[in-house]
mmCIF file of the N, C-alpha and C atoms, coordinates in Angstrom:
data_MODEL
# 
_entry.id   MODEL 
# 
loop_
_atom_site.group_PDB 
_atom_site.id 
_atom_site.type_symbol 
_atom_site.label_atom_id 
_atom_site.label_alt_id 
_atom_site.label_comp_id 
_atom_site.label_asym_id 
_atom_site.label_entity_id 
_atom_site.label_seq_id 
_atom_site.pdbx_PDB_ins_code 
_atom_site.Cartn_x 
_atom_site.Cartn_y 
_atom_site.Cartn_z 
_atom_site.occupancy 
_atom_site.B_iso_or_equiv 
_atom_site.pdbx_formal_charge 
_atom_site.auth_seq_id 
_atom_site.auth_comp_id 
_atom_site.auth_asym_id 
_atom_site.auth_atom_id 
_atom_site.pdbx_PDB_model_num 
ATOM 1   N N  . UNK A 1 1  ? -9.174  -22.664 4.192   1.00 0.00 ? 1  UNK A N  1 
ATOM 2   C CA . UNK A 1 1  ? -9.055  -21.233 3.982   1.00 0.00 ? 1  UNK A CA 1 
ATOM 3   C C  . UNK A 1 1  ? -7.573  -20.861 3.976   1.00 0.00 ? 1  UNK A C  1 
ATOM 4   N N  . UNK A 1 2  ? -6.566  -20.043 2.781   1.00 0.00 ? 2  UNK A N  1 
ATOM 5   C CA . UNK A 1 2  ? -5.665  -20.003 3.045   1.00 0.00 ? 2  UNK A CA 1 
ATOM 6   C C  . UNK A 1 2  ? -5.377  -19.138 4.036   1.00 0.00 ? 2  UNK A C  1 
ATOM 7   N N  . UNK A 1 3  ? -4.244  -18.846 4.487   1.00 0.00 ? 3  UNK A N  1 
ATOM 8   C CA . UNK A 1 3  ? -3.537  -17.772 5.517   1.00 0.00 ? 3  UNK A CA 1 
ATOM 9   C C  . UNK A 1 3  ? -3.062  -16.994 4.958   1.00 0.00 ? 3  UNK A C  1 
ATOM 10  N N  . UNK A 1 4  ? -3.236  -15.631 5.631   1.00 0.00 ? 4  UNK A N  1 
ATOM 11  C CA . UNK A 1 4  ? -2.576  -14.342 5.406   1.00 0.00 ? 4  UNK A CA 1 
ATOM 12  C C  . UNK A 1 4  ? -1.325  -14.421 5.627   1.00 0.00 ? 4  UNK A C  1 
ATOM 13  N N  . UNK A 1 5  ? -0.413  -13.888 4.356   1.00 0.00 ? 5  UNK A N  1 
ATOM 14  C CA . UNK A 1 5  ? 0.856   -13.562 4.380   1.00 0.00 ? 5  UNK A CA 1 
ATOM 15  C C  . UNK A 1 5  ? 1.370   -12.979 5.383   1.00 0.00 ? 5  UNK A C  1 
ATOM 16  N N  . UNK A 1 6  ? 2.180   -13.150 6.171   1.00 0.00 ? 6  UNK A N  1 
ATOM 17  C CA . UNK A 1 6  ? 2.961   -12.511 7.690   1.00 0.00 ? 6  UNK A CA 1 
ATOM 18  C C  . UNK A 1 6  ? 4.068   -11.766 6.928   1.00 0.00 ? 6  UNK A C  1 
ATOM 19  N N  . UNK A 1 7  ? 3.552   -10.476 7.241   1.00 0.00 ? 7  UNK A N  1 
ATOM 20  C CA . UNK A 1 7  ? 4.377   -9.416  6.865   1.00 0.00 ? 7  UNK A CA 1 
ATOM 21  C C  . UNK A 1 7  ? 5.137   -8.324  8.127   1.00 0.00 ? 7  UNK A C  1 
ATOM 22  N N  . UNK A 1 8  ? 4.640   -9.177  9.606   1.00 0.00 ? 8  UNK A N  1 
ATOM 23  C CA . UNK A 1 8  ? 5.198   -8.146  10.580  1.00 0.00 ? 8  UNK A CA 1 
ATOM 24  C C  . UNK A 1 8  ? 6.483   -8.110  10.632  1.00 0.00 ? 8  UNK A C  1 
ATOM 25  N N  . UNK A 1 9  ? 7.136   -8.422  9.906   1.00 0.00 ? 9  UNK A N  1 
ATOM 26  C CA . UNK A 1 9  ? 8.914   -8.136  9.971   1.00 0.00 ? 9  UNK A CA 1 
ATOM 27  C C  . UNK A 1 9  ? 9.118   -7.234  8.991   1.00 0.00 ? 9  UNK A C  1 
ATOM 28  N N  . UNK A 1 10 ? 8.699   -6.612  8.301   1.00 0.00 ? 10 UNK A N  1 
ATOM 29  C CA . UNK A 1 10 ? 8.909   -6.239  6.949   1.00 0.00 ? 10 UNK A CA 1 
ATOM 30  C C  . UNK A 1 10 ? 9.886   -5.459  7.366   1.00 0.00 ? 10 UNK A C  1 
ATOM 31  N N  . UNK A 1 11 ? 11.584  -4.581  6.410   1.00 0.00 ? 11 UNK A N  1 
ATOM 32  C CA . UNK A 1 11 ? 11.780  -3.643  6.559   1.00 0.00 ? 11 UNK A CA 1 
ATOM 33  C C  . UNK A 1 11 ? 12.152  -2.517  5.704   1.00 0.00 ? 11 UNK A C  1 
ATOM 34  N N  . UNK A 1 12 ? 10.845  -2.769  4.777   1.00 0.00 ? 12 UNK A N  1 
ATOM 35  C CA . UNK A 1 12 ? 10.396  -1.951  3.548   1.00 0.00 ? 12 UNK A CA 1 
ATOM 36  C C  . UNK A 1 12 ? 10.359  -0.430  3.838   1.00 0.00 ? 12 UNK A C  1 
ATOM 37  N N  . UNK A 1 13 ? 11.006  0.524   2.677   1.00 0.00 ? 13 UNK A N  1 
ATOM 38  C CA . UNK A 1 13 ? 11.224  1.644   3.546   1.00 0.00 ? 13 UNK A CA 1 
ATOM 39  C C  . UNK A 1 13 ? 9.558   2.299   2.957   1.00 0.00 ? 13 UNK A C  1 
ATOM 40  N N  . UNK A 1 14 ? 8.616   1.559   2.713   1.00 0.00 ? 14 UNK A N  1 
ATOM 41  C CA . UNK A 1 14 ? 7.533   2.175   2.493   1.00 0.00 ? 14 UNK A CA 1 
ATOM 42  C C  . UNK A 1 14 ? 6.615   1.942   3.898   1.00 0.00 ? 14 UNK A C  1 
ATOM 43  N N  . UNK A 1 15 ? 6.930   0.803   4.468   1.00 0.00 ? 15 UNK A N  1 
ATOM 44  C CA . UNK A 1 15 ? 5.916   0.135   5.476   1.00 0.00 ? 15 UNK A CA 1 
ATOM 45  C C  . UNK A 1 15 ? 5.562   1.127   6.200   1.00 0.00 ? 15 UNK A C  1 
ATOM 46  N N  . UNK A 1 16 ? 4.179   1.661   6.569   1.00 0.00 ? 16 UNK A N  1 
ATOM 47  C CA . UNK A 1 16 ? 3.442   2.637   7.587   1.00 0.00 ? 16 UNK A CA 1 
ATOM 48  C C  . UNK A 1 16 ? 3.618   4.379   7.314   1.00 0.00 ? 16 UNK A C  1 
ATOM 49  N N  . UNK A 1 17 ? 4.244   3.839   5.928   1.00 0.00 ? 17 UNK A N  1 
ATOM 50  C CA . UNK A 1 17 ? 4.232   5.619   5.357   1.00 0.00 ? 17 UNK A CA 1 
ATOM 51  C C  . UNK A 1 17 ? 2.965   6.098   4.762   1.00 0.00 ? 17 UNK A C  1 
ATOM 52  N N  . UNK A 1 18 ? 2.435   6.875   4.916   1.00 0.00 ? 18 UNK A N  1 
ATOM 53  C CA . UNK A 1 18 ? 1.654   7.628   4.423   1.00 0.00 ? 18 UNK A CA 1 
ATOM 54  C C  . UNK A 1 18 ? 1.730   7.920   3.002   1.00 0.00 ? 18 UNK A C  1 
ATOM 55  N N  . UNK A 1 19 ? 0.889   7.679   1.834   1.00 0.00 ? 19 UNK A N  1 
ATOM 56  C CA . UNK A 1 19 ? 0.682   7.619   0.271   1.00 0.00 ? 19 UNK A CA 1 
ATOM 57  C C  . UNK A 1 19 ? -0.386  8.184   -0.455  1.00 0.00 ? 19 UNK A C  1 
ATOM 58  N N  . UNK A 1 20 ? -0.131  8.787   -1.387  1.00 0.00 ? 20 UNK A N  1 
ATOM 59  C CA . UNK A 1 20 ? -1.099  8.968   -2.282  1.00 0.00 ? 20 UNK A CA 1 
ATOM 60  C C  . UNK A 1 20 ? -1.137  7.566   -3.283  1.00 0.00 ? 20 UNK A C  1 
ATOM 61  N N  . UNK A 1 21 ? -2.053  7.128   -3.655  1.00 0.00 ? 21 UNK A N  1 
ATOM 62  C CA . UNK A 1 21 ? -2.036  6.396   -4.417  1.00 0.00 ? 21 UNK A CA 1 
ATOM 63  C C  . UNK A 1 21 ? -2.886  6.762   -5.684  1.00 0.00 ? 21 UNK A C  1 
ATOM 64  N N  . UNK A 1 22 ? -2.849  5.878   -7.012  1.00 0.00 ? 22 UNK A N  1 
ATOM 65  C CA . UNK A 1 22 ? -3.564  6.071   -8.050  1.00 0.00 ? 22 UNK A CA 1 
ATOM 66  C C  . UNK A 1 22 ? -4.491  4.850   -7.955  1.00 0.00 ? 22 UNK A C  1 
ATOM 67  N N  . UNK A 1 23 ? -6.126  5.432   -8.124  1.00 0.00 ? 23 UNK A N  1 
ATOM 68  C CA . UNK A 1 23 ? -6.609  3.952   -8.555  1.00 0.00 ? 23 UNK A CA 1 
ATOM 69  C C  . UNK A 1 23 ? -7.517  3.349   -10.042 1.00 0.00 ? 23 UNK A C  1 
ATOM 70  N N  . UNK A 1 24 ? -7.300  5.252   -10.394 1.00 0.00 ? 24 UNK A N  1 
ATOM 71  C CA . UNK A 1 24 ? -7.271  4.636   -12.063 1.00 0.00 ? 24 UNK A CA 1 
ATOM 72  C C  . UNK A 1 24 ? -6.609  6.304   -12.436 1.00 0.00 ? 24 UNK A C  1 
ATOM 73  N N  . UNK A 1 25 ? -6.942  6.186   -13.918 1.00 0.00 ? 25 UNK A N  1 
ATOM 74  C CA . UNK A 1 25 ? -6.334  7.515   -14.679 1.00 0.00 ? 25 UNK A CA 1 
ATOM 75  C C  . UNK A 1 25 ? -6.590  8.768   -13.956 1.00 0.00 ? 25 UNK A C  1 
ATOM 76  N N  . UNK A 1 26 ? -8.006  8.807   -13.287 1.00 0.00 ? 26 UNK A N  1 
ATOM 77  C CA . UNK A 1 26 ? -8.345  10.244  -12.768 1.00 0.00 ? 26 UNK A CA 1 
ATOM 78  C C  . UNK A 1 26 ? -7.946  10.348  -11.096 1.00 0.00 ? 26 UNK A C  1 
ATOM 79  N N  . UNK A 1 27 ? -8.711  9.076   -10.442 1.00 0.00 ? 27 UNK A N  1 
ATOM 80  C CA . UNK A 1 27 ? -8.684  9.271   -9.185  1.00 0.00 ? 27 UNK A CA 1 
ATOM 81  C C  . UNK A 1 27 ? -7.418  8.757   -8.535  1.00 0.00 ? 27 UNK A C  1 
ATOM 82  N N  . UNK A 1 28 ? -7.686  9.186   -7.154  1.00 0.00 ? 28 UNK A N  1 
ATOM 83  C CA . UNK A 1 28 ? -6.225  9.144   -6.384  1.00 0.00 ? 28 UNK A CA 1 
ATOM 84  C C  . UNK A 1 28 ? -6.994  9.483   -4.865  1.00 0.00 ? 28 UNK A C  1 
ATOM 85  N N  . UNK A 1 29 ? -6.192  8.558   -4.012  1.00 0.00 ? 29 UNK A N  1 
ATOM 86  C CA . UNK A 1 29 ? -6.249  7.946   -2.700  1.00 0.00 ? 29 UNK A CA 1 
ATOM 87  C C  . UNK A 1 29 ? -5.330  8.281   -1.769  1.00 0.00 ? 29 UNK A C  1 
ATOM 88  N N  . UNK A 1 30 ? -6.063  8.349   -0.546  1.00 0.00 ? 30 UNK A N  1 
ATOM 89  C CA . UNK A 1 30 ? -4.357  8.304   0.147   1.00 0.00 ? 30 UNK A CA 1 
ATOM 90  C C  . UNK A 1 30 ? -5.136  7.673   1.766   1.00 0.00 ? 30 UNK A C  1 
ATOM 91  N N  . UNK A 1 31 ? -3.572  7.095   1.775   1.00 0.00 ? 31 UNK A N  1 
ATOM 92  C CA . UNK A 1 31 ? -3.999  5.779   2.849   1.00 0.00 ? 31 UNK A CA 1 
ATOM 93  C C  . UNK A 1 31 ? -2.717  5.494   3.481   1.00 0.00 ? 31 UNK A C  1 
ATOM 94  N N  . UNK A 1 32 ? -2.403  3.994   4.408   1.00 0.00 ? 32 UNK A N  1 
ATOM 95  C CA . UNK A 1 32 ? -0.937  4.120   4.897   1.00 0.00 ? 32 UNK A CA 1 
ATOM 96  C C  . UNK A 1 32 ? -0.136  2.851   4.426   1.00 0.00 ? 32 UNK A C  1 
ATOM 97  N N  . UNK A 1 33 ? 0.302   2.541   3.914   1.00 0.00 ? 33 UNK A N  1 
ATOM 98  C CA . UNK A 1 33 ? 0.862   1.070   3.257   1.00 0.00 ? 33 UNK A CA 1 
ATOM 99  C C  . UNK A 1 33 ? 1.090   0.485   4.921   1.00 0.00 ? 33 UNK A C  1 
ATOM 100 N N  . UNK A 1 34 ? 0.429   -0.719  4.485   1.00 0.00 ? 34 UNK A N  1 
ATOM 101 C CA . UNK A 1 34 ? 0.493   -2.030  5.684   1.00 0.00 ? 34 UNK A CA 1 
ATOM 102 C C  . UNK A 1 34 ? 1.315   -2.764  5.532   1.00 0.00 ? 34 UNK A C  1 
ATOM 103 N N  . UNK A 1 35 ? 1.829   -3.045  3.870   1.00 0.00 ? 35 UNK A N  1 
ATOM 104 C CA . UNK A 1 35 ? 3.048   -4.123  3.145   1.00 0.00 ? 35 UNK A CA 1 
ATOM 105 C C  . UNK A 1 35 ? 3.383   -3.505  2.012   1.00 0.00 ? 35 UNK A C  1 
ATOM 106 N N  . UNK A 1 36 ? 4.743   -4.306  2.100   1.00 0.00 ? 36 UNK A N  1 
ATOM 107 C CA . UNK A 1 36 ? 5.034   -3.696  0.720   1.00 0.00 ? 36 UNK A CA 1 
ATOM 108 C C  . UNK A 1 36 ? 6.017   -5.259  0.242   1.00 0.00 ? 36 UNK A C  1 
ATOM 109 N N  . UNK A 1 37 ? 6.237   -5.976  -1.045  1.00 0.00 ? 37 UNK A N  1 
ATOM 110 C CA . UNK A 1 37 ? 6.498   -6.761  -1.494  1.00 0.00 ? 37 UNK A CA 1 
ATOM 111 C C  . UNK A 1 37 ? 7.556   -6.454  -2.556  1.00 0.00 ? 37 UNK A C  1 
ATOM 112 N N  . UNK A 1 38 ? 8.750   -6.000  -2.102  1.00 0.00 ? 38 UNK A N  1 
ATOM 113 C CA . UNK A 1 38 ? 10.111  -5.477  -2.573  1.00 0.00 ? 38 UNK A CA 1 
ATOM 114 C C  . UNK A 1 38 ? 10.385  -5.996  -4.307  1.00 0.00 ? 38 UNK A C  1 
ATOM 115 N N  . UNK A 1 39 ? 10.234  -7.484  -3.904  1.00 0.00 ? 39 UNK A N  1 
ATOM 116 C CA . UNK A 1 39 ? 10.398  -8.259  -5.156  1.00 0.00 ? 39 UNK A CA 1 
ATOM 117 C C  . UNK A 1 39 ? 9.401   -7.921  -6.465  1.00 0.00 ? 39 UNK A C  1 
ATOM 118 N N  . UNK A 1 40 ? 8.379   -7.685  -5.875  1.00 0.00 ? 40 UNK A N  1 
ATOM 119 C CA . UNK A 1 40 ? 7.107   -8.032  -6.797  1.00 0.00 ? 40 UNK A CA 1 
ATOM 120 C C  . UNK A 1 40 ? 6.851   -6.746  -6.669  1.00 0.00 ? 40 UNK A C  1 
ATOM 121 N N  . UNK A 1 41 ? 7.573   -5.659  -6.417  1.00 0.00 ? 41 UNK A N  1 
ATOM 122 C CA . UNK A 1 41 ? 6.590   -4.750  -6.671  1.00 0.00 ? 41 UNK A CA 1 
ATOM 123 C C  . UNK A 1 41 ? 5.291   -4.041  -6.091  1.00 0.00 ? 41 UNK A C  1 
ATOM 124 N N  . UNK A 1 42 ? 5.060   -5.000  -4.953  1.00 0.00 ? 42 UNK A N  1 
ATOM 125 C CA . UNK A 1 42 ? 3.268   -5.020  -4.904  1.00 0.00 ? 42 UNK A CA 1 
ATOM 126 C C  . UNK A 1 42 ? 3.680   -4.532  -3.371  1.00 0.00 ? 42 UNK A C  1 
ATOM 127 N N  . UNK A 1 43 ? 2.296   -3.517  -3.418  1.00 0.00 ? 43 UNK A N  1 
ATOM 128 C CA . UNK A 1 43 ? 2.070   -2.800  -2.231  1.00 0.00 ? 43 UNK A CA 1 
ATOM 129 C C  . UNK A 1 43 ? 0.456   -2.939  -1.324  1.00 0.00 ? 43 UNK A C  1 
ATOM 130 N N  . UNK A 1 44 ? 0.443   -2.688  -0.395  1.00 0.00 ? 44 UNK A N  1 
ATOM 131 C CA . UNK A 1 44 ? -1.274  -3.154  0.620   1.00 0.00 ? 44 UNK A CA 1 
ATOM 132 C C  . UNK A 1 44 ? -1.239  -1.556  0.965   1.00 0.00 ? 44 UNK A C  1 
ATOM 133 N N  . UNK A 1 45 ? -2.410  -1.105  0.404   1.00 0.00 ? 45 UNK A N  1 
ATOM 134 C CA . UNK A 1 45 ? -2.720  0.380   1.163   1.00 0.00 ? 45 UNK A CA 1 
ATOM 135 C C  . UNK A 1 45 ? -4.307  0.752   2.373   1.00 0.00 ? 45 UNK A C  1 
ATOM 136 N N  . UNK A 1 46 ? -4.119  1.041   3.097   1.00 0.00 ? 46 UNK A N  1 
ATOM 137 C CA . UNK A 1 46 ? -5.163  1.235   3.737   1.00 0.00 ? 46 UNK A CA 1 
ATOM 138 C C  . UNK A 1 46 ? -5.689  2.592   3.661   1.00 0.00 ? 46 UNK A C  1 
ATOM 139 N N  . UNK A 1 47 ? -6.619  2.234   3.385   1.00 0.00 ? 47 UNK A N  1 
ATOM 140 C CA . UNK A 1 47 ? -6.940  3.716   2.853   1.00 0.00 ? 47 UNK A CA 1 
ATOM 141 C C  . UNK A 1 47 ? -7.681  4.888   4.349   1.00 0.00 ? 47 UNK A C  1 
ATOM 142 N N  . UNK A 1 48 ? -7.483  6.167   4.633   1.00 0.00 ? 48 UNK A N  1 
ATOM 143 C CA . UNK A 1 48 ? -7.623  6.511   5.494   1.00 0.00 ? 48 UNK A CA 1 
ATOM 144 C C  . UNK A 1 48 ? -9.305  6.929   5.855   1.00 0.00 ? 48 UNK A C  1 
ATOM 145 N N  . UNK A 1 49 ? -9.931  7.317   4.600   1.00 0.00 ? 49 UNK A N  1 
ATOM 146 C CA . UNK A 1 49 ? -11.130 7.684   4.551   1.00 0.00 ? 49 UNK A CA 1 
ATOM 147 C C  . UNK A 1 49 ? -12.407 6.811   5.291   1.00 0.00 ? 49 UNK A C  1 
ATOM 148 N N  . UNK A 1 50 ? -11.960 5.878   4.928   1.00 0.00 ? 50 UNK A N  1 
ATOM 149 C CA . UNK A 1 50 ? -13.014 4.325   4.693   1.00 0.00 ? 50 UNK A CA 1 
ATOM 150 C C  . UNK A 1 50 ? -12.456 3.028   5.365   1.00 0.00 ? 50 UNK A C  1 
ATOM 151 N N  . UNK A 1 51 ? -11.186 3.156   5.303   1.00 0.00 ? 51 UNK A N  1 
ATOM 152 C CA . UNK A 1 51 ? -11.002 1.987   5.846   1.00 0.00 ? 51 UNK A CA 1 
ATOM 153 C C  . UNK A 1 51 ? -10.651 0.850   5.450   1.00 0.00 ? 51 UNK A C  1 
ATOM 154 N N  . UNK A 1 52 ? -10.910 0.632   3.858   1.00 0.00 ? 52 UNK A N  1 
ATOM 155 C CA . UNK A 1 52 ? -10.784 -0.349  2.444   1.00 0.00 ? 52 UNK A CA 1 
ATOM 156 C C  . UNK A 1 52 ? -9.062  -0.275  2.300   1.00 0.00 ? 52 UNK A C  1 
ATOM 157 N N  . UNK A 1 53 ? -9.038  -1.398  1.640   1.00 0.00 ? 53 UNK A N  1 
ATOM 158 C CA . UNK A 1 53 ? -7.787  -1.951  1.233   1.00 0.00 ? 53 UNK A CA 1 
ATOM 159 C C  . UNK A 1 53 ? -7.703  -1.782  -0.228  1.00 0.00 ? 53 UNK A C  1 
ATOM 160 N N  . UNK A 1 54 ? -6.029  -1.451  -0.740  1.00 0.00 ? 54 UNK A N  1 
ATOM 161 C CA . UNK A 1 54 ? -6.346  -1.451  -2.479  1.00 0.00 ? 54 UNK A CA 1 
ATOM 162 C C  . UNK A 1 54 ? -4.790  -1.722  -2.636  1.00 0.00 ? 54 UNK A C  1 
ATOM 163 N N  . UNK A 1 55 ? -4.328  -2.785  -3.620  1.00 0.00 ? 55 UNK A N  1 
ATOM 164 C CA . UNK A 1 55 ? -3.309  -3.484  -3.696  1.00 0.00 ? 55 UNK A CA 1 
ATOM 165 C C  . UNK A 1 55 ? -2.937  -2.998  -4.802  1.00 0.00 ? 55 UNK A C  1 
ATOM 166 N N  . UNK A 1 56 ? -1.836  -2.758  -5.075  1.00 0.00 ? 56 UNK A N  1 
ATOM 167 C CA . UNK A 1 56 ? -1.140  -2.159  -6.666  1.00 0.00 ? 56 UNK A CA 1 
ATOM 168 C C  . UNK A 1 56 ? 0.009   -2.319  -6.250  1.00 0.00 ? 56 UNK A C  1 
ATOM 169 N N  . UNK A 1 57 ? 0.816   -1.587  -7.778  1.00 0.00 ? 57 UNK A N  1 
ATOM 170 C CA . UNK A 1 57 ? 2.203   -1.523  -7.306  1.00 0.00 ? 57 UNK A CA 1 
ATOM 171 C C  . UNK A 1 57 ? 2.860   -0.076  -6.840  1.00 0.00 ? 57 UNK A C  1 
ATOM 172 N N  . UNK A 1 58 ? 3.810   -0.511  -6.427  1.00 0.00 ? 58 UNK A N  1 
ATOM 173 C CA . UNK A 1 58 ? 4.418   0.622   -6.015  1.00 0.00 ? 58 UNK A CA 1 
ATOM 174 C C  . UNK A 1 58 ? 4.828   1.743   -6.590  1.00 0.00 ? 58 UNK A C  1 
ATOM 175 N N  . UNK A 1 59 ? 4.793   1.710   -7.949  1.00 0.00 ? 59 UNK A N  1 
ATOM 176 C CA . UNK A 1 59 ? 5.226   2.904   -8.679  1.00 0.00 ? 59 UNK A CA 1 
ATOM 177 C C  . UNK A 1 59 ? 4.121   3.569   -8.812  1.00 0.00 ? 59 UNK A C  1 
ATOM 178 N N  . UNK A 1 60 ? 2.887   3.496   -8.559  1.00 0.00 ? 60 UNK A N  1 
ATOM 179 C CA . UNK A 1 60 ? 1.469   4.170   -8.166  1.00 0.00 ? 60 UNK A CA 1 
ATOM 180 C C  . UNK A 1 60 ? 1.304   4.822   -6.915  1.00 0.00 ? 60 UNK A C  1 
ATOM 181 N N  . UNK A 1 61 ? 1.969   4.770   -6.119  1.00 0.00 ? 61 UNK A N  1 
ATOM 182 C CA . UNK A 1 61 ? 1.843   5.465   -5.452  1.00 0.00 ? 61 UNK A CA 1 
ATOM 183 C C  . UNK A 1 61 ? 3.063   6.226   -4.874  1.00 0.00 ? 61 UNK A C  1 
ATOM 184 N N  . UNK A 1 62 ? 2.531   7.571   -4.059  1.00 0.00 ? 62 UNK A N  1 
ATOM 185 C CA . UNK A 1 62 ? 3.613   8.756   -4.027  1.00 0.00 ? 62 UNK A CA 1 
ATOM 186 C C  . UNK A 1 62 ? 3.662   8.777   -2.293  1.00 0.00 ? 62 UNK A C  1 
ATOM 187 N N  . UNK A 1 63 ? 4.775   8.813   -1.450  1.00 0.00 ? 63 UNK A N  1 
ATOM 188 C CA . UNK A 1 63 ? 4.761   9.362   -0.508  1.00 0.00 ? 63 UNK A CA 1 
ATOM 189 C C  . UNK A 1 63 ? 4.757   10.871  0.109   1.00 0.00 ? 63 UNK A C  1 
ATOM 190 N N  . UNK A 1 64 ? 3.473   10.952  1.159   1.00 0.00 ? 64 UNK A N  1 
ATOM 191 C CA . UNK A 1 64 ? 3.171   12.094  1.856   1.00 0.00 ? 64 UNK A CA 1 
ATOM 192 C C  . UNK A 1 64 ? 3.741   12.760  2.849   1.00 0.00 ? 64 UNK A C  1 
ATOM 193 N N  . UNK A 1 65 ? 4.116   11.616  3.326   1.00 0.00 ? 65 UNK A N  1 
ATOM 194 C CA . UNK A 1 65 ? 4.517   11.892  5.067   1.00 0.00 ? 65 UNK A CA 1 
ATOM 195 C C  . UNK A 1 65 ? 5.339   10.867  5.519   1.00 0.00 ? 65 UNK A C  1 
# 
């Protein structure tokens, strides 16, 4: 089974911010980024409603708080 990426050092200025995110043309989310992957672009959102995870990039989503 592989291993989860260790992201507790991160010092992404997105990490534990609060986001709206997009998860297609209409809808939109908001949750707290857990990671964020500087290089690549790629962001981990937790979403606040539910509890679910939804991975995109960062230019999808907007900070709230």
């Amino acid at each position: 089974m592989p291993e989860a990426a260790d992201h507790s050092n991160t010092k992404s200025p997105l990490h534990r911010r609060r986001v709206m995110y997009q998860t297609d043309v209409t809808s939109y989310g908001e949750g707290i980024v857990t990671a964020h992957d500087e290089q690549t672009g790629t962001v981990i959102v937790m979403d606040v409603d539910d509890g679910s995870f939804w991975r995109g990039s960062d230019s999808d989503v907007e900070v709230i708080v």
